[in-house]
C-alpha positions in Angstrom: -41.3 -20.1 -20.9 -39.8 -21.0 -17.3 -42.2 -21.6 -14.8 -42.8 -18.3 -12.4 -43.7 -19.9 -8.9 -46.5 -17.9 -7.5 -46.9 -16.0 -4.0 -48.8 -18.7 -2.3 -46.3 -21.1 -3.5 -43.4 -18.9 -1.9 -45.0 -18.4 1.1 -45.8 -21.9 1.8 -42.2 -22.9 0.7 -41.0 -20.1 3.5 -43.5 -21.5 6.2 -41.8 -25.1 4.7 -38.3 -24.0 5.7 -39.4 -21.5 8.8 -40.7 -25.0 10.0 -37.7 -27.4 9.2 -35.5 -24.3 10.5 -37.7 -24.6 14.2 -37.7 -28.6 14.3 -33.8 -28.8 13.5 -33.2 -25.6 16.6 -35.1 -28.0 18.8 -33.5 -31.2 17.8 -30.2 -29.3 18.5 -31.1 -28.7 21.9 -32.9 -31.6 23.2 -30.8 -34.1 21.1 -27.3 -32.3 21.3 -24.4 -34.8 20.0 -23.6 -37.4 23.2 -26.2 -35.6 25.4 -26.4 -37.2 28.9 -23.9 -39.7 28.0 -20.9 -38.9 30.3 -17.5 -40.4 28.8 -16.2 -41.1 32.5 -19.5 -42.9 34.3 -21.0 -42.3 37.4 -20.4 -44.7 40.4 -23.2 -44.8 42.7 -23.7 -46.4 45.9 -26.7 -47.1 48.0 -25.9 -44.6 50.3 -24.9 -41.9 48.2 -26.6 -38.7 49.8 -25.9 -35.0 49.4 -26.6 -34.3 52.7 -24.0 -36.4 54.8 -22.5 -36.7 51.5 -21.1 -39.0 48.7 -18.3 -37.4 46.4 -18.8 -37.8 43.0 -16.5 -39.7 40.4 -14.8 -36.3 39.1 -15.7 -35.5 35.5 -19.0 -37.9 36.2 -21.3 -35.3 35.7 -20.2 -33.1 33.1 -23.4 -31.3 33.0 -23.2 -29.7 36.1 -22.2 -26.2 36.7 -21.3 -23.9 38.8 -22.3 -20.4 39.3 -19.8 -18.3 40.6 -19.3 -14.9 42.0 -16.1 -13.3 40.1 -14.0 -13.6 43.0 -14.7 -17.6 42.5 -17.5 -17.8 45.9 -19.4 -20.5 44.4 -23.3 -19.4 44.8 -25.7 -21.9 42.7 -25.7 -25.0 40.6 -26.9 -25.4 37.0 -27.2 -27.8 33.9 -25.4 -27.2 30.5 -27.9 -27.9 28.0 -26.3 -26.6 24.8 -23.3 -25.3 23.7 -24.1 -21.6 24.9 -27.2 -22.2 27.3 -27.4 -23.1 30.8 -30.6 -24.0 33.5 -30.9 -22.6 36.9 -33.2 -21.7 39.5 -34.5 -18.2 39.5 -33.8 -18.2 43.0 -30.3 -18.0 42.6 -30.4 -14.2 41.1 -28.4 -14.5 38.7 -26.9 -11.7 36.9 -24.1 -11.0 33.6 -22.2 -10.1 36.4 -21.5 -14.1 37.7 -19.9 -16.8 35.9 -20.4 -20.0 35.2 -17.5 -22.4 35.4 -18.0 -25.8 33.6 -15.8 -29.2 34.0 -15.0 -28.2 37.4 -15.1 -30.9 40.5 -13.4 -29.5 43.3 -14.2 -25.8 44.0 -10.7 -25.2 45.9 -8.4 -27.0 43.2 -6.4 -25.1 40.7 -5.4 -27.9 39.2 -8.2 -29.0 37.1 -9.0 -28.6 33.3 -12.0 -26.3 33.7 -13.8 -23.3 31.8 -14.9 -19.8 33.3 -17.6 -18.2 30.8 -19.0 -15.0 31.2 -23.1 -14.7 30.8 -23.9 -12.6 28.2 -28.1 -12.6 29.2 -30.1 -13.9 31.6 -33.8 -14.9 30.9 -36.3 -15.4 33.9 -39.8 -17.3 33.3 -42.5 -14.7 33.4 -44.7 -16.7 35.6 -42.4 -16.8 38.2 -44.5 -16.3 42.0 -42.1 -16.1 44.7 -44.3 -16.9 46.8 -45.3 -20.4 45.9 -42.2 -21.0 44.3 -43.9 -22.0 40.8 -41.9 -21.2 37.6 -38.9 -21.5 39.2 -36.6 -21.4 36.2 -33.8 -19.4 34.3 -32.0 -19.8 31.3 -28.4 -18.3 30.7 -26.8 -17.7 27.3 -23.2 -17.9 27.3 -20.7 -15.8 26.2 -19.3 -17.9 23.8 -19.8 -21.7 23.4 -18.7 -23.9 26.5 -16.5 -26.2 23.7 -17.8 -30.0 24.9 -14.9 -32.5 26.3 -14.7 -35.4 28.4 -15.7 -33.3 31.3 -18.0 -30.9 29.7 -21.3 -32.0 28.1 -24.4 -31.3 27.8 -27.3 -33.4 29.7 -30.5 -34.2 27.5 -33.6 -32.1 28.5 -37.2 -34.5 28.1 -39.9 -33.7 26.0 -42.7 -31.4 26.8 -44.9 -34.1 29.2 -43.1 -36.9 29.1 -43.6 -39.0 32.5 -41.0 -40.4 34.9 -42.7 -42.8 37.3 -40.1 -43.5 39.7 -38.8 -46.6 38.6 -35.6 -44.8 37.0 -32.6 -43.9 38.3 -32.4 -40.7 39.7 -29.6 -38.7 40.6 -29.2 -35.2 42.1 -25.7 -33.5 42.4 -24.5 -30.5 43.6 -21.7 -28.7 46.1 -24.6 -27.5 48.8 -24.2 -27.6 52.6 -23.9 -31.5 53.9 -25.6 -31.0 57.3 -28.0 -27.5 58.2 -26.3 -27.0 61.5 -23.3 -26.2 59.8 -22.0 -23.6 57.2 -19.1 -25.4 55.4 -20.2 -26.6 52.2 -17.9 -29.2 50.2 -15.2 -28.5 47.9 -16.0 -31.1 45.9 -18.6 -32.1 44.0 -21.5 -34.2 46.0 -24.1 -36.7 44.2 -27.5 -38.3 46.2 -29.1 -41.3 44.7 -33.2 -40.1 45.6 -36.6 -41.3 44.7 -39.3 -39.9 43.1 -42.4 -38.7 45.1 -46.2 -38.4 44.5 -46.5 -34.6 45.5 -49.1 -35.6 48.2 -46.4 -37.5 50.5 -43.8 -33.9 49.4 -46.8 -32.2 50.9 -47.1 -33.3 54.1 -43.4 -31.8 54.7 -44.1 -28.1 53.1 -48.1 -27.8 54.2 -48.3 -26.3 50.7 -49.8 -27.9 47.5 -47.0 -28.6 44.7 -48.1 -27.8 41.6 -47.7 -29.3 38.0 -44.2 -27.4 37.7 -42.8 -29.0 40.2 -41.3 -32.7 41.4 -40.5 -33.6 44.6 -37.4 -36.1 45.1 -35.5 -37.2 48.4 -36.2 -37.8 51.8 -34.7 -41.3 52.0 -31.8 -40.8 53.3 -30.4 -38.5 51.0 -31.8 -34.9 50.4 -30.6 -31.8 48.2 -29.7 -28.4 50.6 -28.4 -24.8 50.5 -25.4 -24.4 47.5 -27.2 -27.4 45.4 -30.4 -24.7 44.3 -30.2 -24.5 40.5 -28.9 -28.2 40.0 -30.2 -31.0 38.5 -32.1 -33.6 39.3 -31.2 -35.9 36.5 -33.1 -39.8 35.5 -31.2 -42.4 33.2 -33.3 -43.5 30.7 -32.7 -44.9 27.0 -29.4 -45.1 28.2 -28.6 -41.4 28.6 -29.3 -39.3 31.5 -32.3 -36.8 31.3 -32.9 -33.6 33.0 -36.0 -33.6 34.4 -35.6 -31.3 37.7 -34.2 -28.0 38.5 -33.7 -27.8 42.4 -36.1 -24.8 43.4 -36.5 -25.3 47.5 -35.2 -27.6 50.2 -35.3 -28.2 54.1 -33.9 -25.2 55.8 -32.0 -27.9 58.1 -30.9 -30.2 55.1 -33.1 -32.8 56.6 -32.1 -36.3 55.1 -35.4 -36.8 55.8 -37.1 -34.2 54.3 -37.5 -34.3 50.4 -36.7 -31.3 48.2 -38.5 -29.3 45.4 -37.5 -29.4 41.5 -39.1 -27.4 39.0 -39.9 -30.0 36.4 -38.2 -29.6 33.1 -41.3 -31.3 30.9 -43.6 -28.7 32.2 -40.8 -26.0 30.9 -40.4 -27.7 27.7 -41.7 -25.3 25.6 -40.3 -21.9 27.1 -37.5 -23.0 27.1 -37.4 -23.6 23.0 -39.1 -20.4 22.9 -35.8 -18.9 24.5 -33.1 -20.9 23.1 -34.6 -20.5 19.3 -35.5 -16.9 19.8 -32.2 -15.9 20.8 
């Protein structure tokens, strides 16, 4: 007589695949095929800055985003993390009606190979203060899947905790005013080589007190500004770049001087699988 598995032994084998289900969703999103591995590499200088700018190598970053207003007014950075999701800064109000264009490098060119996609939802944490800034982070699902080239990937996200001590690389990038007395932005895309900062030192620029959530990057030399909010702030380690920074708040001058505010991705880990698994 063929053996009749039992109701315990069909739930646990459920639970079995419910679990291997969950742990192969998050390996698809923090391990996505050639994650932070760009096929045309970075070139970074000493002096690369965002304010007083550095141009990028185009197609360097194919991570980056930009968040667009329909009529093509580009309004915030982001990250490509998956096929269909994207990271940004709450701050940036986001809504199904922007768009996110991927692969793109100069804002003004027609020329280039890039993507418009349309945002079919927008999630906001649910700690958010706007007061304090904490929680600063938003997810956007895609229309339809970006479709990865040589000037669209995805970066890698870190996992939940994992410490950067400063001695990486660090790189932030974005297309955000170059100097705060002015109200030109670039056209093309802008990358600052910055440190990493203990939040006391960010502190003594913001009087406030940074919490967990955050990282605090810049201020020698090079500093993130208006139009780079939403972007990353992106370490090389294990010989792929990780996403450990969503620009949340900067100078209101674009002080060079004056570091800038990240909502930090390991403290994010988990709503952010919560999200991208859930939906």
């Amino acid at each position: 007589m063929p053996h009749r598995p039992s109701v315990q032994s069909l739930s646990e084998a459920h639970s079995t695949m419910s679990l291997l289900t969950l742990l192969c969703s998050l390996a698809l999103v923090s391990t996505a095929f050639g994650c932070g591995e760009p096929d045309i590499y970075p070139v970074l200088s000493d002096f690369a800055r965002l304010t007083n700018g550095e141009e990028a190598v185009p197609g360097s970053w194919p991570w980056q985003v930009s968040i667009q207003e329909m009529d093509g007014w580009h309004i915030c950075g982001g990250s490509l993390i998956s096929a269909k999701w994207v990271i940004t800064s709450i701050t940036c109000s986001v809504t199904t009606s922007h768009v996110v264009v991927l692969g793109e490098h100069d804002l003004e060119s027609s020329a280039e190979v890039s993507k418009t996609v349309f945002i079919a939802e927008v999630f906001t944490h649910p700690d958010w203060n706007p007061e304090t800034k904490e929680f600063d982070m938003a997810l956007l699902k895609l229309a339809r899947p970006a479709g990865f080239s040589k000037t669209i990937k995805p970066v890698c996200i870190p996992v939940e905790g994992e410490v950067y001590t400063g001695q990486e690389l660090c790189v932030t990038t974005g297309w955000g005013m170059t100097r705060g007395n002015s109200f030109s932005s670039p056209n093309k895309l802008q990358q600052a080589v910055v440190p990493l900062l203990l939040h006391i030192d960010c502190e003594m620029h913001y009087g406030s007190t940074l919490t967990d959530t955050m990282v605090c990057a810049g201020g020698a030399g090079s500093s993130a500004c208006m139009g780079d909010i939403g972007g990353p702030l992106v370490c090389e380690r294990y010989g792929a770049w990780y996403l450990i920074g969503v620009s949340s708040f900067t100078s209101p001058t674009c002080s060079s001087s004056v570091p800038a505010v990240y909502s930090a991705v390991t403290a994010f880990r988990q709503w952010i699988d919560e999200i991208v698994i859930g939906h």
